[in-house]
C-alpha positions as CSV (number, residue, x, y, z in Angstrom):
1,X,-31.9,-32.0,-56.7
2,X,-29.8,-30.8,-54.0
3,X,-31.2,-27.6,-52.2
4,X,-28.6,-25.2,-53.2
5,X,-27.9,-26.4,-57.1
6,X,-28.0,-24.4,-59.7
7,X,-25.3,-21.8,-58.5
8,X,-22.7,-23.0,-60.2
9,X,-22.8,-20.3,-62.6
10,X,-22.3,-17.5,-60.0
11,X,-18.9,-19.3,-59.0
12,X,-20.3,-20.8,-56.0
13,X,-21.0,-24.5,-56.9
14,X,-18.2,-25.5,-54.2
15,X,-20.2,-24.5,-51.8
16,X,-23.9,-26.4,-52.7
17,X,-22.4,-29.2,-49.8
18,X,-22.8,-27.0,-47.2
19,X,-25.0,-27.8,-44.4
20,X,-27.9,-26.0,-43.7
21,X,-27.7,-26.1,-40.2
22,X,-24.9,-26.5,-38.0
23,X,-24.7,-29.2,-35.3
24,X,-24.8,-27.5,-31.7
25,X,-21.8,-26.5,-30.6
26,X,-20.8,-28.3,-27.6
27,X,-19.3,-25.7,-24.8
28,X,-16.0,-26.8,-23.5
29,X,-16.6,-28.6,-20.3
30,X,-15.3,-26.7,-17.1
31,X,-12.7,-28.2,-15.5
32,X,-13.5,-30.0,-12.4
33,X,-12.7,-28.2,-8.7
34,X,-9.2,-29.6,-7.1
35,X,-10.9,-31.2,-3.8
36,X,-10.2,-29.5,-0.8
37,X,-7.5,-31.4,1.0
38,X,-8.5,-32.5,4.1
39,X,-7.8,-30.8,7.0
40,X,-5.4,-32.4,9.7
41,X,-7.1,-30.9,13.2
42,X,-3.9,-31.4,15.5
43,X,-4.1,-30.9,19.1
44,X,-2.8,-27.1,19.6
45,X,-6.2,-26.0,17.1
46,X,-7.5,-26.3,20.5
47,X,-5.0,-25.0,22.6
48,X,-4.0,-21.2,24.0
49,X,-1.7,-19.7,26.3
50,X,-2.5,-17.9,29.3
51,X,-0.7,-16.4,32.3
52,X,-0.5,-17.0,35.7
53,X,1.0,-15.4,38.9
54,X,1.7,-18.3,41.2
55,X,0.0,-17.9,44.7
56,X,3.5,-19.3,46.6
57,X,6.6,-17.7,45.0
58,X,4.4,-14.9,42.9
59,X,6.5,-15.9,39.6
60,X,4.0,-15.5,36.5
61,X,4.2,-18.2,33.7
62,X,2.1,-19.0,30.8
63,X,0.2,-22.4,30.6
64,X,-1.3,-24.0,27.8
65,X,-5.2,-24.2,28.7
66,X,-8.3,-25.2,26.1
67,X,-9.8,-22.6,24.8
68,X,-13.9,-22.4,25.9
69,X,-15.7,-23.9,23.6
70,X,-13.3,-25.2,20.6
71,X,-13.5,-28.6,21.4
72,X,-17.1,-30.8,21.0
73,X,-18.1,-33.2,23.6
74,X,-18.3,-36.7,21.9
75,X,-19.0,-38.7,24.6
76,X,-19.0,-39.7,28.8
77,X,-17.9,-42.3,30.3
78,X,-19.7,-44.1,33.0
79,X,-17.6,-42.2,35.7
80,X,-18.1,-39.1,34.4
81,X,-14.6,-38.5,32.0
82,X,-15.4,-36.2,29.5
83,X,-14.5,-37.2,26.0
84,X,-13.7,-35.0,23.5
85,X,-12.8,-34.9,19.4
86,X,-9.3,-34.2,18.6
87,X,-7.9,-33.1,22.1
88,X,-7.6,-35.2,26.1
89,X,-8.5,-32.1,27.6
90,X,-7.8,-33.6,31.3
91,X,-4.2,-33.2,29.9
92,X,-4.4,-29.7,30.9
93,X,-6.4,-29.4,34.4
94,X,-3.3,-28.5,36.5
95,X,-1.6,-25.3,36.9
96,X,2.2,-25.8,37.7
97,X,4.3,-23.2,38.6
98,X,8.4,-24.8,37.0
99,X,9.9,-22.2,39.7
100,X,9.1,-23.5,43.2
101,X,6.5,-26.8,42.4
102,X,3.4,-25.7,43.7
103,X,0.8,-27.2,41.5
104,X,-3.2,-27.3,41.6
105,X,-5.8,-28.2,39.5
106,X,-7.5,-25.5,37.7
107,X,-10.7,-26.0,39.4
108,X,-9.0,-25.0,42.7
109,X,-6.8,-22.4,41.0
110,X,-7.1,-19.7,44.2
111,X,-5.4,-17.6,46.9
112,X,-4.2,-20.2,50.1
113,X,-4.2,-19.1,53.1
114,X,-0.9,-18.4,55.0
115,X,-0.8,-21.6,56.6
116,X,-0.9,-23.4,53.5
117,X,1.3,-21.6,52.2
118,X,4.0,-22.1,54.6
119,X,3.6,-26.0,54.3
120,X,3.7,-26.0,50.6
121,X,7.0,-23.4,51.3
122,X,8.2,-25.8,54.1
123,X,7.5,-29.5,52.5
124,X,7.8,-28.7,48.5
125,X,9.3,-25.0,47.5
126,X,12.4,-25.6,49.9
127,X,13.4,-29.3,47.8
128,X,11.9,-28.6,44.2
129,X,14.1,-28.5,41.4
130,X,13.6,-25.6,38.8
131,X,12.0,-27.0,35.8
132,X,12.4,-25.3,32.6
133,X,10.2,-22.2,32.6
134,X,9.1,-23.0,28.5
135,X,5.8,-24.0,27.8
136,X,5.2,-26.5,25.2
137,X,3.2,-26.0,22.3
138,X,0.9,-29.5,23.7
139,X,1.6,-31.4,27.1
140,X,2.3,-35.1,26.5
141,X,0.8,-37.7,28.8
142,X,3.8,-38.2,30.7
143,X,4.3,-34.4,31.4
144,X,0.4,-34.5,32.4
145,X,1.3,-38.0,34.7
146,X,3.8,-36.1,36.3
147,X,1.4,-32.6,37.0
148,X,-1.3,-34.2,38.4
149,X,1.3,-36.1,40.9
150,X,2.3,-32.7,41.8
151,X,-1.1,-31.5,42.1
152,X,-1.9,-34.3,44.5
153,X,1.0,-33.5,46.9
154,X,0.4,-30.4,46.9
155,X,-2.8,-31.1,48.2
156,X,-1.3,-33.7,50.6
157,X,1.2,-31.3,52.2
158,X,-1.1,-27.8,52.7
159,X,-3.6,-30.4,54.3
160,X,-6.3,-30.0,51.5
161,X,-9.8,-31.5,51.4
162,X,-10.8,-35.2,51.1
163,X,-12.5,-33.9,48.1
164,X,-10.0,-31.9,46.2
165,X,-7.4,-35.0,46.5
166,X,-10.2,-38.0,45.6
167,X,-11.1,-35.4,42.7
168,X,-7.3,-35.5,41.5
169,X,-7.4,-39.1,41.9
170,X,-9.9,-39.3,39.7
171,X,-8.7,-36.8,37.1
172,X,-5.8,-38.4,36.9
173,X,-7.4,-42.5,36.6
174,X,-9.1,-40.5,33.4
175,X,-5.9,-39.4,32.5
176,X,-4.2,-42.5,32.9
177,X,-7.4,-44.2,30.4
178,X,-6.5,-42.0,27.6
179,X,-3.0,-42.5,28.2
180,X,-4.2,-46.3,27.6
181,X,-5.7,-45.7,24.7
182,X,-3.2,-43.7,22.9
183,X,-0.9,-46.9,22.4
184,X,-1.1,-48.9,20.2
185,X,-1.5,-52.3,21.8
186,X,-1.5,-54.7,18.3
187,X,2.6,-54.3,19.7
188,X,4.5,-56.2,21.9
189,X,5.3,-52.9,23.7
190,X,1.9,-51.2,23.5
191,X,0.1,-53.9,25.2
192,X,2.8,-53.6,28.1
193,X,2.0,-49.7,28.8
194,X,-1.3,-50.4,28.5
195,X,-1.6,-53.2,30.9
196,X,0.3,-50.8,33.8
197,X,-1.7,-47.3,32.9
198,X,-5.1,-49.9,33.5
199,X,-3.2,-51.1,37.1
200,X,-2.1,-47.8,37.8
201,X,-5.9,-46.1,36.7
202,X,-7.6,-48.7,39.1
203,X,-5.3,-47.7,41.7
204,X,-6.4,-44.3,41.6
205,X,-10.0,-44.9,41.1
206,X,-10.1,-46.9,44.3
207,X,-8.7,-44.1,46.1
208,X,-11.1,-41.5,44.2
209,X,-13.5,-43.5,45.7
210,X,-12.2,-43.7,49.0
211,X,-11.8,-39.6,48.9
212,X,-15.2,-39.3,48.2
213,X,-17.0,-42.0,50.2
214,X,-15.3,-39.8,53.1
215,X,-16.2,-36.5,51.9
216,X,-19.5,-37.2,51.7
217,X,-20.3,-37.5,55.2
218,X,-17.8,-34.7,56.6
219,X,-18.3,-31.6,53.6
220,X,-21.2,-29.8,52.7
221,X,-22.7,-29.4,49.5
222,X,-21.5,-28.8,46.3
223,X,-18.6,-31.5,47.0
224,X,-15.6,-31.0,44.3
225,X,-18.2,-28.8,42.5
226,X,-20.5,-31.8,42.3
227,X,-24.2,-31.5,43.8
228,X,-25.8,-34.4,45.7
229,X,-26.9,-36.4,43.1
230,X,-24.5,-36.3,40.8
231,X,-21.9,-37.2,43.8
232,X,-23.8,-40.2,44.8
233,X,-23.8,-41.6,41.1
234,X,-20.2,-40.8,40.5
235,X,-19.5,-42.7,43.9
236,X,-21.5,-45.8,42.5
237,X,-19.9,-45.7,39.2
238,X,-16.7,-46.2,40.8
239,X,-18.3,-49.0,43.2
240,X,-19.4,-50.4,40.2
241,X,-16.4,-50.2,38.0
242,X,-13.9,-51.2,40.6
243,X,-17.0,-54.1,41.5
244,X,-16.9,-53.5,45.4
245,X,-19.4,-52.0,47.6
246,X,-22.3,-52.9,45.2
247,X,-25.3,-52.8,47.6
248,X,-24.2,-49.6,48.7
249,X,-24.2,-48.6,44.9
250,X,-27.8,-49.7,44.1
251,X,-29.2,-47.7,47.1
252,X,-27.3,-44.4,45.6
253,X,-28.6,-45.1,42.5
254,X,-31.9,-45.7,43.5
255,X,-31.9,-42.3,45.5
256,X,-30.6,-40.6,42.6
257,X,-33.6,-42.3,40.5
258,X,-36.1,-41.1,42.7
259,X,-34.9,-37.6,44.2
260,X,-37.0,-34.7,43.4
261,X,-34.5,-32.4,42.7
262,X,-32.5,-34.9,40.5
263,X,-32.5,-33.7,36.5
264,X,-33.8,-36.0,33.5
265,X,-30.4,-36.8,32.6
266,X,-29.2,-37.9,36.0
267,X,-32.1,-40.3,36.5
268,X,-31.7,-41.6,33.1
269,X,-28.1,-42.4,33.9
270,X,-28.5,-43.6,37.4
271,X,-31.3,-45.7,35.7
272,X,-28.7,-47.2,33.2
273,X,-26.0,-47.3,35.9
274,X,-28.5,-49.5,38.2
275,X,-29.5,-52.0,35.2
276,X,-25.9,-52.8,34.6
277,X,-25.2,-53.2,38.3
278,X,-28.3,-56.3,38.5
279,X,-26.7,-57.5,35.7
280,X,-23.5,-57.9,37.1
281,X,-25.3,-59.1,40.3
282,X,-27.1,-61.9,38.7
283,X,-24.1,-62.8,36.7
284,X,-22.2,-63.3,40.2
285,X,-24.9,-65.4,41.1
């Protein structure tokens, strides 16, 4: 006998199938979340204008600079180039001035003396061109190229330290390395810039290290901003990379290794530094 029989006579035997409980309802699922499209970080996330009055025709123009702190350190390379996720920031370490030419790293961004000034007046305002005074929303390498050129006569012409032009040397080798990197070299035509950026880097690292060999015994203390140690490991990096001078490398090194005053990190790279260089010295052998 079926559990609700017997009802018929009340005019509800249709219903004696019923069930007597009811299956669980299943709730309608939620849909699922759209995924966040990725976000394309492009170069000018990292970028911000800011104004300068140039110290040689007193013209103010905005620059693009990187703003402090927007950009994470990924990376160093063994002479010291920063590098960075999303954005070449040695792109934009010169001030330039489109008016009259003067141009200067942003490190040595400062009032000249009059002297200078009249050389840079003399040698540079009186033949400059006027570039176009807009500022574009990122510097390419080849406007950078050009900048630091600027920079570095500049610093020819008003007479500047053997430190301040070896350091623009060496900015722009670094420059010139990302430049490298940025083609695309599995091209006929990639592999050509790349090969004359890597001539053209060597041949300002060997003048870097030039600028700095000679700085070292003529200017005092920080040199380019750089203290003792860290200028005698940057000056074997460069002996190292460029493969010349390489006994006078292991003794900076080993100075480095063993100074008092040197930090953890700098005697943990010079340490690294000077086991490459016996490598290379026992491969030469």
């Amino acid at each position: 006998m079926g559990l609700l029989d017997g009802l018929e006579g009340f005019g509800l035997g249709g219903l004696k199938t019923v069930k007597l409980y009811e299956e669980p309802k299943e709730e309608p699922k939620a849909p699922e979340p759209e995924p966040e499209p990725e976000k394309v970080v492009d170069e000018t996330d990292f970028l911000m204008d800011k104004e300068y009055e140039c110290h040689i025709c007193g013209k103010k123009t905005k620059q693009r600079i990187v703003r402090t702190g927007r950009a994470k350190l990924k990376a160093t390379d063994l002479d010291l180039r920063p590098v960075y996720d999303g954005i070449d920031v040695v792109k934009y370490g010169v001030v330039l001035c489109p008016y009259c030419g003067y141009a200067v790293l942003t490190n040595y961004y400062a009032p000249l003396p009059k002297p200078h000034r009249q050389l840079i007046k003399e040698n540079i305002c009186s033949r400059f061109k006027q570039m176009p005074a807009f500022m574009p929303k990122k510097i390419t390498y080849e406007d950078a190229l050009t900048r630091y050129k600027l920079a570095l006569l500049n610093a020819v012409v008003r007479q500047g330290k053997n430190s301040e032009k070896a350091f623009i040397c060496l900015k722009t080798a670094w420059l010139l390395r990302g430049m490298r990197y940025s083609y695309d070299i599995e091209t006929a035509e990639g592999r050509k810039m790349a090969i004359v950026c890597k001539k053209d880097e060597r041949e300002y690292l060997l003048n870097a290290l030039e600028g700095f060999q000679k700085a070292r015994t003529t200017e005092p203390p920080p040199i380019a901003g750089m203290d003792d140690n860290t200028m005698d490991y940057l000056i074997a990096a460069l002996c190292v990379e460029l493969n010349q001078d390489l006994d006078v490398a292991a003794k900076l090194l080993s100075n480095v290794k063993t100074a008092r005053n040197a930090t953890k990190s700098q005697k943990d790279r010079a340490a690294e530094m000077l086991e490459r260089l016996k490598n290379m010295m026992r491969e030469a052998q």
